[in-house]
C-alpha positions in Angstrom: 0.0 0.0 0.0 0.9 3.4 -0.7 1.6 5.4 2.5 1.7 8.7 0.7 0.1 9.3 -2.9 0.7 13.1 -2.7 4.5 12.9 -2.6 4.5 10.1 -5.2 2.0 12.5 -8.0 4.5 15.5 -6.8 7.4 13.4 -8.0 5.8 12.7 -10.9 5.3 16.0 -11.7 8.5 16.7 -11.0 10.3 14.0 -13.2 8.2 15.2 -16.0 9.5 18.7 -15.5 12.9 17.8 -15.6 12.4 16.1 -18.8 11.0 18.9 -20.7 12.8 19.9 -23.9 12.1 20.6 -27.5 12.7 17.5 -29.2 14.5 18.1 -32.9 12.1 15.1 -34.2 10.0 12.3 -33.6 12.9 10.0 -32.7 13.9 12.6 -30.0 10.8 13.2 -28.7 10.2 11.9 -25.1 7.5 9.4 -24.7 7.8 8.3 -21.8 6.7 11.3 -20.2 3.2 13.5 -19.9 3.4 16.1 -22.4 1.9 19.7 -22.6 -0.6 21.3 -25.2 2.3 23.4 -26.5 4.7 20.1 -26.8 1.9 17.9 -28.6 1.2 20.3 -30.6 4.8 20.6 -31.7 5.0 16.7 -32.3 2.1 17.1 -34.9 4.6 19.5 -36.5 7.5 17.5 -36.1 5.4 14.3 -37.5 3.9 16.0 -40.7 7.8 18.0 -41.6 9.2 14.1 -41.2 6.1 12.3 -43.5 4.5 14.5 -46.0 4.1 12.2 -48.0 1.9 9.8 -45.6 0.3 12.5 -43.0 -1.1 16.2 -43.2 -2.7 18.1 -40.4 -6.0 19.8 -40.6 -7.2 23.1 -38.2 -11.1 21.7 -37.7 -11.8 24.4 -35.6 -11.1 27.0 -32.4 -12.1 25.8 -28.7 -14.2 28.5 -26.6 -10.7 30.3 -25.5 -9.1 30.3 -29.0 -6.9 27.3 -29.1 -6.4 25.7 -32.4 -8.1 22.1 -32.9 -6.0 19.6 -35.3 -6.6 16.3 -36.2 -4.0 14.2 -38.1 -4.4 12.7 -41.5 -2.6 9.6 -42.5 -3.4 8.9 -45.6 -1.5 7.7 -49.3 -4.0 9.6 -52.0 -6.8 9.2 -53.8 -10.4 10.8 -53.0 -13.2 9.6 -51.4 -11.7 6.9 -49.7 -13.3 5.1 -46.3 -12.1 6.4 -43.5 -12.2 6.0 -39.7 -11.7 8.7 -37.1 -9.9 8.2 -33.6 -10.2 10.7 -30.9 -8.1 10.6 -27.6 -8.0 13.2 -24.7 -11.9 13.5 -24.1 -11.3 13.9 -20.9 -8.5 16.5 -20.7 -7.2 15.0 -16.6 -6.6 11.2 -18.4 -3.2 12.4 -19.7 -2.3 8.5 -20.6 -4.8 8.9 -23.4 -3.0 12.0 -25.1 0.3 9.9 -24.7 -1.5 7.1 -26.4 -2.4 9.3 -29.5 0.8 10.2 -29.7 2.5 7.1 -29.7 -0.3 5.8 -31.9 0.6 8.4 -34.7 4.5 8.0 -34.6 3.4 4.1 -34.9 1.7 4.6 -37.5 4.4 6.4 -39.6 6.8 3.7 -38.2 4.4 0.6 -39.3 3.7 2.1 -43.0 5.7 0.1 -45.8 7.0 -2.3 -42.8 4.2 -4.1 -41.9 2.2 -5.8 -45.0 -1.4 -6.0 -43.3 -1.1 -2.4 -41.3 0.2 -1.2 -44.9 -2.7 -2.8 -47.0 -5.4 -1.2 -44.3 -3.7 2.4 -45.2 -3.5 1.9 -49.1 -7.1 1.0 -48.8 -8.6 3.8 -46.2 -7.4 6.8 -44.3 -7.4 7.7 -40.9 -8.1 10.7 -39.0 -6.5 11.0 -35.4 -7.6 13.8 -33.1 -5.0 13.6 -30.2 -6.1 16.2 -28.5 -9.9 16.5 -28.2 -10.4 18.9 -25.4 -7.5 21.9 -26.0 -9.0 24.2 -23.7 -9.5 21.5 -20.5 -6.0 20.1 -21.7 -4.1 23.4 -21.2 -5.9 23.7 -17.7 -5.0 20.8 -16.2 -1.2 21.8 -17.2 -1.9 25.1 -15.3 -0.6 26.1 -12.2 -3.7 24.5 -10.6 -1.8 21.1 -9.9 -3.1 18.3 -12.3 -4.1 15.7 -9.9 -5.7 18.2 -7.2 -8.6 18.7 -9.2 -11.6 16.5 -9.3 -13.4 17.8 -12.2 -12.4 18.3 -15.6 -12.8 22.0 -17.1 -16.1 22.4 -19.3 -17.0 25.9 -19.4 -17.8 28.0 -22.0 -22.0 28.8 -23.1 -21.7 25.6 -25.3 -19.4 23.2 -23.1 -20.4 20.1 -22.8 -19.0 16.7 -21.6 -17.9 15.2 -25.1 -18.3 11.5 -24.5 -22.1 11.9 -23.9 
């Protein structure tokens, strides 16, 4: 049993602190460690500038406070193809499920051309990865509100609503 959670979360938060730094590219880039808005954000970059050929990002819209929305395209041509669409972060305090989008996209840019069935499913459809589905509630949990203190997540705004309902 766990005697003190508090000072485990605060190292935690701590260790992920210390690992902060702009990676120069996906191979760089930490992921072992919780990342912020800013630093996701930056990985989509990273991602598309290392694979234009297989995945684009697309602005789908502004949250209530102005943040930028993206979802990733992985994709190799053609029009009107089937699709499927993956969203992660809903709730913006489960940080493993921003890490997993991430992960998710670099393996898909890793699995592409490598892997024959992964590589037939892409040829055939595209897909559409939203790694960040809640910017705004994101960004607050990164605040200087301390992540794990806070036992709601952050839905405000005149049109907020929980997203997985």
């Amino acid at each position: 049993m766990i005697e003190d959670v508090q000072s485990l979360l605060d190292e935690e938060q701590e260790q992920m602190f210390a690992f902060r730094s702009r990676a120069r590219s996906t191979d760089t880039f930490n992921y072992a460690t919780y990342h912020t808005l800013e630093e996701i954000y930056d990985f989509l970059d990273l991602l598309v500038a290392e694979n234009p050929h297989l995945v684009s990002k697309i602005q789908i819209g502004n949250t209530y406070e102005g943040r930028p929305i993206y979802v990733l395209k992985f994709s190799t041509g053609g029009s009107k193809r089937p699709a499927i669409w993956i969203d992660t972060g809903i709730h913006s305090r489960e940080w493993v499920t921003q890490a997993s989008g991430v992960w998710f996209a670099k393996k898909i840019t890793q699995d592409y051309g490598q892997d024959a069935a992964f590589t037939a499913i892409l040829d055939t459809l595209d897909i559409f990865l939203e790694i960040v589905t809640n910017p705004d509630g994101f960004a607050f949990t990164h605040s200087t509100v301390p992540a794990f203190s806070c036992p709601w997540g952050k839905q405000d705004g005149p049109l907020a609503s929980k997203l997985h309902k």
